[in-house]
Backbone as CSV, one residue per row, in Angstrom:
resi,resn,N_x,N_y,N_z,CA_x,CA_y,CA_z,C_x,C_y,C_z
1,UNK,123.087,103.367,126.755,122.715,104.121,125.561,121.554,105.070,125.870
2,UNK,121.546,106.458,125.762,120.793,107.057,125.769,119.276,106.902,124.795
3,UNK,117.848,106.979,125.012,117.369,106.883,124.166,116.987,108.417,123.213
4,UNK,116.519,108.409,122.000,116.695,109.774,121.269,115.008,109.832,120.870
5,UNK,114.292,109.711,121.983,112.868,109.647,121.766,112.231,110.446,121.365
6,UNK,113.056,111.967,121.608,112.263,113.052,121.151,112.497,113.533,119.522
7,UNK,113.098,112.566,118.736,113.711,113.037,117.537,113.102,112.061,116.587
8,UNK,113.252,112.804,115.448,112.266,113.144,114.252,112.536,111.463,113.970
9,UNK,111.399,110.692,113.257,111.748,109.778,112.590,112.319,109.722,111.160
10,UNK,113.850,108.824,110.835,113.656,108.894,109.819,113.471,107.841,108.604
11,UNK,113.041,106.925,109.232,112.682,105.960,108.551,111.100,105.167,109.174
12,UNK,110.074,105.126,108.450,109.137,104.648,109.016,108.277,103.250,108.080
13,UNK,108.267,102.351,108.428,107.630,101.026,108.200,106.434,100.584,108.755
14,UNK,105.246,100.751,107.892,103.703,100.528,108.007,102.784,99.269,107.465
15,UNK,102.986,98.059,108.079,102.067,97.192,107.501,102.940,96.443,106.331
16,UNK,104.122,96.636,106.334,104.628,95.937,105.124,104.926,94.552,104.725
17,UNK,104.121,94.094,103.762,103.984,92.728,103.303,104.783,92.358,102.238
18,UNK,106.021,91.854,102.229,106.821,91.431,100.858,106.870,89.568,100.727
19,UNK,106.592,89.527,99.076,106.979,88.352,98.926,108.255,88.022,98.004
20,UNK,108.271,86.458,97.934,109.575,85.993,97.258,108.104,85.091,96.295
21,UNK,108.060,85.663,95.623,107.001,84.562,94.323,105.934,84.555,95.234
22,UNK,105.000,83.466,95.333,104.511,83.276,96.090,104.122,82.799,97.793
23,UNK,105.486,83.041,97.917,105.955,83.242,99.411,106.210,84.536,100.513
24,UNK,104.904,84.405,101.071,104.977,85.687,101.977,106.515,86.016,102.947
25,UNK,106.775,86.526,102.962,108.386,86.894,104.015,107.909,87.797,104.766
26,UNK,107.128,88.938,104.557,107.098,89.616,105.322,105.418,89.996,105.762
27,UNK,104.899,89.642,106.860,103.722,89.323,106.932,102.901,90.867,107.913
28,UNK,103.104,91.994,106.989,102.445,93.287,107.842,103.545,94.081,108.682
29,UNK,104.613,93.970,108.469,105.947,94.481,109.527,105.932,96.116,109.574
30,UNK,105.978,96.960,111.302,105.861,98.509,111.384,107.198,98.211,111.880
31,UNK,107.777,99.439,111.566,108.740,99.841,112.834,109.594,101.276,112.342
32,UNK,110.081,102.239,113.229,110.561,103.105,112.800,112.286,103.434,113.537
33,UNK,112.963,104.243,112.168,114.331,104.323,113.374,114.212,105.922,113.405
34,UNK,114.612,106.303,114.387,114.090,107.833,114.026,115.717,108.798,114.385
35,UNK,115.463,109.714,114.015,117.135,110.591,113.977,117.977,110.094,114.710
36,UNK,119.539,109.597,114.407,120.404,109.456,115.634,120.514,108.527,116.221
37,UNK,119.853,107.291,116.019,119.398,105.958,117.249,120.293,105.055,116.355
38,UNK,120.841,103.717,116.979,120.816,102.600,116.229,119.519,101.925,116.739
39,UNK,119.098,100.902,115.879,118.359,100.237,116.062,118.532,98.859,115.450
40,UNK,118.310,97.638,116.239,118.837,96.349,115.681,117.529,95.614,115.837
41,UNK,117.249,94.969,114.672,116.302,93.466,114.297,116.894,92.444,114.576
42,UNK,116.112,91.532,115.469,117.061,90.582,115.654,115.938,88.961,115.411
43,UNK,116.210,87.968,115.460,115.855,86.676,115.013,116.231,85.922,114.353
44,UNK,115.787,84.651,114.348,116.258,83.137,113.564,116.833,83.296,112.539
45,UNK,117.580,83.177,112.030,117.564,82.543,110.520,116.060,82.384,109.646
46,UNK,115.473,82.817,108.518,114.445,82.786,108.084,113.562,83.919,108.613
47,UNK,113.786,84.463,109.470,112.450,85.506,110.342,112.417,86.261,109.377
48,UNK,113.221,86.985,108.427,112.711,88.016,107.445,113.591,88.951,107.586
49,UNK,114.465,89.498,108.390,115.203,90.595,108.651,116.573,91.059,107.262
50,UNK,116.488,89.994,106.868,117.565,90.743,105.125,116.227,90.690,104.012
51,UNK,115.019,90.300,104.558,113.786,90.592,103.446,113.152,92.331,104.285
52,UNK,113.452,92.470,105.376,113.236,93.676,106.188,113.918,94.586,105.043
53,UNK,115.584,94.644,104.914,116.364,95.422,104.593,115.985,95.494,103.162
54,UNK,115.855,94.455,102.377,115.605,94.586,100.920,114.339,95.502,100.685
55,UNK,113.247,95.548,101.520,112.360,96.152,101.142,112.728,97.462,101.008
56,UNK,113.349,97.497,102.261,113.900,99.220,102.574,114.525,99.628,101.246
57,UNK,115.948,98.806,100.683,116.936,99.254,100.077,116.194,99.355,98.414
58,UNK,115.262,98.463,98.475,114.144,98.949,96.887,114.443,97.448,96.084
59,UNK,115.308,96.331,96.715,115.545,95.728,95.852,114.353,93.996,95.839
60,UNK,113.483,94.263,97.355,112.105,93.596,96.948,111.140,94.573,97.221
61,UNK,110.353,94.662,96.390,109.129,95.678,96.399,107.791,95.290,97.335
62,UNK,107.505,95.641,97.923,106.614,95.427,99.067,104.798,95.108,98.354
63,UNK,104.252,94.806,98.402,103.092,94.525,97.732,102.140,94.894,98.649
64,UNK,102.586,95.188,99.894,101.801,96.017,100.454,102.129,97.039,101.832
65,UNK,101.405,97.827,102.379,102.123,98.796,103.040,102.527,99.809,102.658
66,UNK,103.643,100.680,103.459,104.220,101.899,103.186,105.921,102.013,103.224
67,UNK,106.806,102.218,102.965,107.792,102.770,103.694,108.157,104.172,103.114
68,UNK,108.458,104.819,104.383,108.402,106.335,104.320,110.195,106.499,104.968
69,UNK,110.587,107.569,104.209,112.179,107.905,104.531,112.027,109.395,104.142
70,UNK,112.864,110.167,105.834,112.749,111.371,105.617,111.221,112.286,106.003
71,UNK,110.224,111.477,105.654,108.640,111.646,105.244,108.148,111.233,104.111
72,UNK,109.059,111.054,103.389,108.379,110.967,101.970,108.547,109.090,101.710
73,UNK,107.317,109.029,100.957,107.084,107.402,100.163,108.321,107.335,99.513
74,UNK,108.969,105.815,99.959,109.787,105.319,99.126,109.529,103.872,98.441
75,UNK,108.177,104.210,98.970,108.233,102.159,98.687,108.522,101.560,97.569
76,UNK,107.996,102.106,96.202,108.122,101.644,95.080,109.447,102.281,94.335
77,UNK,110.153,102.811,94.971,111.613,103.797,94.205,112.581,102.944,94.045
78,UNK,113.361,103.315,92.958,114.289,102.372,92.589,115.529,102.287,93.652
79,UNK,116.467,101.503,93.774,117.005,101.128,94.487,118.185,102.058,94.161
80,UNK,118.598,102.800,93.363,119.814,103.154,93.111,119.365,104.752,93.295
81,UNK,118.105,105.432,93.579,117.550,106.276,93.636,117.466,106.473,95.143
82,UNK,117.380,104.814,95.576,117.039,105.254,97.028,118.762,105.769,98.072
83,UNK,119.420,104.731,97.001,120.834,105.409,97.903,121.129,106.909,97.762
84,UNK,120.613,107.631,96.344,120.318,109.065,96.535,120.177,109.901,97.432
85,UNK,118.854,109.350,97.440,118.306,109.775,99.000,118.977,110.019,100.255
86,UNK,119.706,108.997,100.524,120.531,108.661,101.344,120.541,107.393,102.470
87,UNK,120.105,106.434,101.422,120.042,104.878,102.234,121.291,104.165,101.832
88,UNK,122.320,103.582,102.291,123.525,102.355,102.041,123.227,101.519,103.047
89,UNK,123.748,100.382,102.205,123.566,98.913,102.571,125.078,98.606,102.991
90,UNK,125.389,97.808,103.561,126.991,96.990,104.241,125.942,95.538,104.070
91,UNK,125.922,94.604,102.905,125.411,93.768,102.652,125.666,92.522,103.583
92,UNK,124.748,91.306,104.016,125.439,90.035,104.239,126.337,89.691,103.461
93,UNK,127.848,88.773,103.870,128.512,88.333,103.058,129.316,89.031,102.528
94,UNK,129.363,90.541,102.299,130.072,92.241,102.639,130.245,92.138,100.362
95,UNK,129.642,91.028,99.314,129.844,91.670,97.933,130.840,92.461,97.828
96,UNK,131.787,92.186,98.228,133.249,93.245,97.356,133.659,92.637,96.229
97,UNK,133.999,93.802,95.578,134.954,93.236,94.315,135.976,92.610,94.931
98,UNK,136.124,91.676,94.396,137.189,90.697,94.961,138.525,91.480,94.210
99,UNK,138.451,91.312,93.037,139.686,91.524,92.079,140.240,92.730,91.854
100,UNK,139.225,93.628,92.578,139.221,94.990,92.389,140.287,95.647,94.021
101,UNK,140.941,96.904,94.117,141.622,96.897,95.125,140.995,98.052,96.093
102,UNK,141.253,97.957,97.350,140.889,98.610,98.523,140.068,99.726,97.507
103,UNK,140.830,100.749,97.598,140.549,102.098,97.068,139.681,102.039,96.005
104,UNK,139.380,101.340,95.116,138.611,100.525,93.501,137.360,100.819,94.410
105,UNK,137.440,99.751,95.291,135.830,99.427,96.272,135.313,100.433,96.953
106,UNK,136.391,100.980,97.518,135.568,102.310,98.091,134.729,103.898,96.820
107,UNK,135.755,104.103,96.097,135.270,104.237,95.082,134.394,104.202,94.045
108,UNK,133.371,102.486,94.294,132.512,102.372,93.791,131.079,102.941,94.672
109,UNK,131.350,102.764,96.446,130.709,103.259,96.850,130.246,104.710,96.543
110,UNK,130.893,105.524,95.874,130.313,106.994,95.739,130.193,107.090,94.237
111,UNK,129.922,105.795,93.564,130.207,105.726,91.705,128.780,107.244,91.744
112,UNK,127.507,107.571,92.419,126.761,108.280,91.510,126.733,109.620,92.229
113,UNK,128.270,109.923,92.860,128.405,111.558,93.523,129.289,111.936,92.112
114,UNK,129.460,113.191,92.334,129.995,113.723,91.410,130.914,115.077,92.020
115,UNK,130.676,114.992,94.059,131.803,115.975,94.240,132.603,115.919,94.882
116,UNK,133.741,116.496,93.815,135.263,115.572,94.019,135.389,115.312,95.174
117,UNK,135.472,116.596,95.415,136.394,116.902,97.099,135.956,116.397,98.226
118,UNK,133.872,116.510,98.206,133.160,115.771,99.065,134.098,114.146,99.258
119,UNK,133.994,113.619,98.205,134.603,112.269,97.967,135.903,111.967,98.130
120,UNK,136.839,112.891,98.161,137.768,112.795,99.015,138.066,112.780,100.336
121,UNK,137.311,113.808,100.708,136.978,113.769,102.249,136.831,112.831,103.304
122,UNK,135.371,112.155,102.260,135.034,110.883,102.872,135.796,109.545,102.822
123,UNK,136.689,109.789,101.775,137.623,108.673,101.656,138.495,108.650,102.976
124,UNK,139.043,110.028,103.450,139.908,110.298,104.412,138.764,109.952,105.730
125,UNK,138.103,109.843,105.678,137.024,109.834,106.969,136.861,108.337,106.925
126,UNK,136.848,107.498,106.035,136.804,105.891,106.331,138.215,105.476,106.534
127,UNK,139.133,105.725,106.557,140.901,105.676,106.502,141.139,105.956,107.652
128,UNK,140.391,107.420,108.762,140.241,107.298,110.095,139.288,106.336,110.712
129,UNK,138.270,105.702,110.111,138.221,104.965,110.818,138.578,103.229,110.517
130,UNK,139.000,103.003,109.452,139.341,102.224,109.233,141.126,102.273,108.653
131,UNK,142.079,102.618,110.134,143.624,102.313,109.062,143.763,101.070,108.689
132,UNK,143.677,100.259,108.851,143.835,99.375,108.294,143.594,99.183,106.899
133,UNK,142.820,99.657,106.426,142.350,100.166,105.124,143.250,100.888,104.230
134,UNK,143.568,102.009,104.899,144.671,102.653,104.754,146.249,101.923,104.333
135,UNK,146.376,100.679,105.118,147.368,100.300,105.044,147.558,99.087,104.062
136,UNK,146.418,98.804,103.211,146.014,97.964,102.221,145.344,98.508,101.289
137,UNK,145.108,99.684,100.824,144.388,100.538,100.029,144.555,99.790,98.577
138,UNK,145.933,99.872,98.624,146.090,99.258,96.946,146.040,97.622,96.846
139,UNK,145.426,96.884,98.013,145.495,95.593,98.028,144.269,94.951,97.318
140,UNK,143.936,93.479,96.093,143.062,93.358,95.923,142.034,93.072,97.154
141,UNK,140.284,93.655,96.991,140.025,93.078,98.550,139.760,91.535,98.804
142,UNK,139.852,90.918,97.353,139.524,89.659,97.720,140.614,88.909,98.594
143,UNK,141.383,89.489,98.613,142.309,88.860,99.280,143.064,89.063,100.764
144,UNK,142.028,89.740,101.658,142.406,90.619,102.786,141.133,89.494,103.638
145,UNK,141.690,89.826,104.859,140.957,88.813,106.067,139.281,88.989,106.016
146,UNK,138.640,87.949,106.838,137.133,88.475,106.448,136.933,90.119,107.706
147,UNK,138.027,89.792,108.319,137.297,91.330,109.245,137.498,92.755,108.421
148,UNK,138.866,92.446,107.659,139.208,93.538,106.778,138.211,93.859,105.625
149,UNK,137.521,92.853,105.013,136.633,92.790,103.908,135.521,93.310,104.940
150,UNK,134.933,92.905,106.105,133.807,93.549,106.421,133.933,95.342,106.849
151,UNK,135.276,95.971,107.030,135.815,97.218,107.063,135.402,97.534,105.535
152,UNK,136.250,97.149,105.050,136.082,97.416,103.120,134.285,97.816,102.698
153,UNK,133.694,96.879,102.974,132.262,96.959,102.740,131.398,97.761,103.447
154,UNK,131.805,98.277,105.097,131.111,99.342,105.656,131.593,100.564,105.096
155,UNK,133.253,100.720,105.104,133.379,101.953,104.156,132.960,101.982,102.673
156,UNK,132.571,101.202,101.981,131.802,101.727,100.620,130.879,101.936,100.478
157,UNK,129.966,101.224,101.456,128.400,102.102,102.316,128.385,103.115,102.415
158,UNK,129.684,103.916,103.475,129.713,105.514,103.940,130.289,106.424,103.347
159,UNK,130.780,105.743,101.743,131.439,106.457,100.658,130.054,107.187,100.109
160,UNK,128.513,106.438,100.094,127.719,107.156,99.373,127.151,108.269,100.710
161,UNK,127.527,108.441,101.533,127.302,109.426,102.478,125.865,109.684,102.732
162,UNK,125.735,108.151,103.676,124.092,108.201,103.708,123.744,108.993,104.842
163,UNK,122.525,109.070,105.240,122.008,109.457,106.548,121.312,108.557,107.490
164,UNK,120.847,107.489,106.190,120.722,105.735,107.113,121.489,105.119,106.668
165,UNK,122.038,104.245,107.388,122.970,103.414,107.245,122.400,101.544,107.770
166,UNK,122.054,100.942,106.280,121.797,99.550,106.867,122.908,98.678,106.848
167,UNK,122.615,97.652,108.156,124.121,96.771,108.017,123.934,95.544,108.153
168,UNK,123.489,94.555,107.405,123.297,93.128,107.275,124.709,92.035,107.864
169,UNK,124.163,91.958,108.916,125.434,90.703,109.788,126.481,91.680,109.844
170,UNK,127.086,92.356,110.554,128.402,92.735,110.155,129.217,91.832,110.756
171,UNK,128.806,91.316,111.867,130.150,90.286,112.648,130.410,88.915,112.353
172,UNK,129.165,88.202,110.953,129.357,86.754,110.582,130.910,86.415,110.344
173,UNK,131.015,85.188,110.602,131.654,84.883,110.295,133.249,85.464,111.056
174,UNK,133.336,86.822,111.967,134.540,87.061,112.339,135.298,86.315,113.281
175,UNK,136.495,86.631,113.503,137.097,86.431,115.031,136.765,87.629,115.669
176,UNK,136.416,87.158,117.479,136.027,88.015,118.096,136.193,89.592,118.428
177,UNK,138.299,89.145,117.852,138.753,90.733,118.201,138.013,91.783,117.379
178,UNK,137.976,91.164,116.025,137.241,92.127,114.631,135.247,92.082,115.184
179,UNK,135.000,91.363,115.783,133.672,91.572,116.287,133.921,92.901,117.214
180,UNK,134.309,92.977,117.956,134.396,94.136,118.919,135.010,95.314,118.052
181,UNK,135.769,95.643,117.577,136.290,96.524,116.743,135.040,96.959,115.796
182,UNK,134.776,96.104,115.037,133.546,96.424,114.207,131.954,97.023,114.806
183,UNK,132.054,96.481,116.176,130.882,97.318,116.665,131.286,98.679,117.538
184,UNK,132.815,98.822,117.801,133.443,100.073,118.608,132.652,101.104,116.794
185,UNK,132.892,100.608,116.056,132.983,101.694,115.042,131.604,102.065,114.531
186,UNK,131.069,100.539,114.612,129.503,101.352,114.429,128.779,102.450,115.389
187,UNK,129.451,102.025,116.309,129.098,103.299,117.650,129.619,104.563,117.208
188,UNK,130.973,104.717,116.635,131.604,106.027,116.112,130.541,106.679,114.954
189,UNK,130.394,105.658,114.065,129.376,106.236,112.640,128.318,106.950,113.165
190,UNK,127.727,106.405,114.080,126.651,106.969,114.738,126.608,107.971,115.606
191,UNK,127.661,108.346,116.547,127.810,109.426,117.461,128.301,110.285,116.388
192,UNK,129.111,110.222,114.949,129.229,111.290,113.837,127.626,111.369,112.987
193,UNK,126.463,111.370,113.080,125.689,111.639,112.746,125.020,110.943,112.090
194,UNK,124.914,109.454,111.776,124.372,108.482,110.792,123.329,107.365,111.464
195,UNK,122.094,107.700,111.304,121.668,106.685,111.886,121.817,105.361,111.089
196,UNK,121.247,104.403,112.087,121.666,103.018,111.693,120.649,102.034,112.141
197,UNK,120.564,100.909,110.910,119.769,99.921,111.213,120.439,98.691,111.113
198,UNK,120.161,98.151,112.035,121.288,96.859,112.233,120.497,95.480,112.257
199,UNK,121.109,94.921,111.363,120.929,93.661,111.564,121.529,92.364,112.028
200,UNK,121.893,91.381,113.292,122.739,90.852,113.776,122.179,89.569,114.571
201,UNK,123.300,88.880,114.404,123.067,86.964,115.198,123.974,87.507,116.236
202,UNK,124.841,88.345,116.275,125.070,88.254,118.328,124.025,88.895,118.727
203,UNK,123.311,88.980,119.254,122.091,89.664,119.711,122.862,90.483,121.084
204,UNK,123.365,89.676,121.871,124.184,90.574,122.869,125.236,91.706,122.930
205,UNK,125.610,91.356,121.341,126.637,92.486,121.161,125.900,93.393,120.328
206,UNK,124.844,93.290,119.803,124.316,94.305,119.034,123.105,95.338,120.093
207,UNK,122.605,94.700,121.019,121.691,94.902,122.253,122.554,95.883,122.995
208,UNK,123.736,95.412,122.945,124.934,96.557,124.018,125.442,97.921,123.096
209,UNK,124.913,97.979,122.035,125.185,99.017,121.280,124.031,100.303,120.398
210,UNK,122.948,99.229,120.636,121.383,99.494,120.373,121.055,101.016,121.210
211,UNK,119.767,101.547,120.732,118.820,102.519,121.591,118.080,101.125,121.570
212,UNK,117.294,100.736,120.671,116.180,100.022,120.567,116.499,99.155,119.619
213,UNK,115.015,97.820,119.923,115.130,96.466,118.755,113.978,96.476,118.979
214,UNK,114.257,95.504,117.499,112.677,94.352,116.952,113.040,93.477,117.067
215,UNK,112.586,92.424,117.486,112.331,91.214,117.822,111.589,90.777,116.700
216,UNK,112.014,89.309,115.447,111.053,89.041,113.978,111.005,87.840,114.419
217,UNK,109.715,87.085,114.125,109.789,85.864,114.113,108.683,85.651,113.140
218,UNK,109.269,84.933,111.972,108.209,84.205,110.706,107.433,85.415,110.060
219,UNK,108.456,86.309,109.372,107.854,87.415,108.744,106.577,88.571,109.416
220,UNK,107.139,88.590,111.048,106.081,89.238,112.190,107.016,89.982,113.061
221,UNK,106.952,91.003,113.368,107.593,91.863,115.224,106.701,91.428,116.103
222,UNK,107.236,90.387,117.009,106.534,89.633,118.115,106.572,90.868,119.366
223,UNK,108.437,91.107,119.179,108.686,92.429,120.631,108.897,93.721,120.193
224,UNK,109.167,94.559,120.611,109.544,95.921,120.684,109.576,96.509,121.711
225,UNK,111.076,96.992,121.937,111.526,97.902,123.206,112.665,98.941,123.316
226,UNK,112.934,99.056,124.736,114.316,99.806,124.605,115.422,98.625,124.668
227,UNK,116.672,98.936,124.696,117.682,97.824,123.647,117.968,97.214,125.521
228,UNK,117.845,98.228,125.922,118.673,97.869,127.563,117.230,96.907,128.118
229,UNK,115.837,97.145,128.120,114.607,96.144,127.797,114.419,94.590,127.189
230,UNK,115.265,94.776,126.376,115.494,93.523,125.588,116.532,92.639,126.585
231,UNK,117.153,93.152,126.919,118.443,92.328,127.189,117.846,91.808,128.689
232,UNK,117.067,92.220,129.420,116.612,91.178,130.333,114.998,90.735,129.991
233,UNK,115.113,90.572,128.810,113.482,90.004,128.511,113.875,88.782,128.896
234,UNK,112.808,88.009,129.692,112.932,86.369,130.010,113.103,85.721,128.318
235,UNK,112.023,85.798,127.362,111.657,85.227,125.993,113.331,85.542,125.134
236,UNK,113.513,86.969,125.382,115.211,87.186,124.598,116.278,86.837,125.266
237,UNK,116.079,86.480,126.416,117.330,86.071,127.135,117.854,84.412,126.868
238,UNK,116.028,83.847,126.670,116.032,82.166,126.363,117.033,81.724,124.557
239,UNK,115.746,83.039,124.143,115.861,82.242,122.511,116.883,83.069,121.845
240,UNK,117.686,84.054,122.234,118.746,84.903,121.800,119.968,84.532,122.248
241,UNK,119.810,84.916,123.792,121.244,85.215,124.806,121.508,83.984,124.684
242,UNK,121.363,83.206,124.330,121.410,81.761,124.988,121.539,81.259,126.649
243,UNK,120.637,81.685,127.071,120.175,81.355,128.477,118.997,80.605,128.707
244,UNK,119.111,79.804,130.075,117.981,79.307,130.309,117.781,78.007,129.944
């Protein structure tokens, strides 16, 4: 992976402290993804990395710190303001309408555009990359495989035609073939112009697709490097790769 060091940041994270009540999650967290890069958070269960994304996406408010998108403060903006902007989520667990069908879901992804044709477009642009989609359009999604539902849920992300793109677990829970497929495509989203922030438990398959990672442990960035850096860290090779 090439790194894109010389390009603009567009997402930047300063000191940010979020809680759940009186439970700190996020204890001072920086990090930036800047034009063009993926970038993947990686750690335990509990480290904070879907309290990372919530802060971003507006839906926990940070109590302290900054986050800046584009340049401009987003910290306190509403969440449905921030997909405006141009932030989508591909949630843990991928929230589809179950009852609702292929095309319904994608659809909701662009519920606050209003141009047509744009939205057609993009419909045809998740259909290339997802036929399969295509070939179940009118299917309810609750009822399509979990790799197909995690297709379903990245295309209603790229229905709101972000310019960041966050992606909480995309490979839980798959069979391997839909693990590899699903990260061939996050590589495509991204070489078409979308940066991306990734969040992932294969650490090896998300590391092989990375510019760069964070390393979270207990609401903290212990590491930070280049993604090809990570992958022979002695500490990420132990408590990630499963080595050692």
């Amino acid at each position: 992976m090439n790194a894109t060091n010389g390009a603009a940041k567009i997402l930047e994270l300063r000191e940010v402290h979020t809680y759940y009540g009186s439970i700190q999650a996020l204890k001072g967290i920086s990090l930036d993804v800047r034009e063009g890069e993926i970038v993947t958070l990686l750690g335990a269960n509990g480290a904070g990395k879907t309290t990372t994304l919530r802060s971003i996406n507006g839906l926990n408010r940070p109590r302290q710190g900054s986050i800046r998108f584009q340049g401009r403060d987003i910290t306190g903006t509403a969440p449905h303001e921030i997909v405006k902007r141009g932030i989508a989520q591909s949630p843990e667990g991928r929230r589809l309408f179950p009852r609702m069908s292929v095309i319904e879901n994608l659809e909701m992804g662009a519920f606050q555009r209003k141009d047509r044709s744009g939205i057609r477009e993009d419909m045809d642009r998740v259909f290339d990359l997802f036929p399969r989609l295509q070939e179940r359009r009118n299917q309810k999604a609750g009822t399509m495989s979990g790799g197909e539902q995690q297709m379903c849920a990245i295309g209603r992300a790229l229905m709101a035609r972000p310019k960041l793109l966050l992606l909480d677990e995309p490979s839980l829970g798959l069979a391997p073939i839909f693990v590899e497929r699903i990260f061939e495509i996050v590589s495509t989203i991204n070489e078409q112009g979308t940066s991306i922030l990734l969040v992932e438990q294969n650490a090896l398959m998300a590391l092989d697709h990375a510019h760069r990672g964070y390393v979270m442990e207990t609401g903290k960035i212990v590491l930070a490097d280049d993604a090809a850096a990570l992958k022979t860290n002695e500490q990420v090779r132990k408590t990630y790769l499963g080595e050692g």
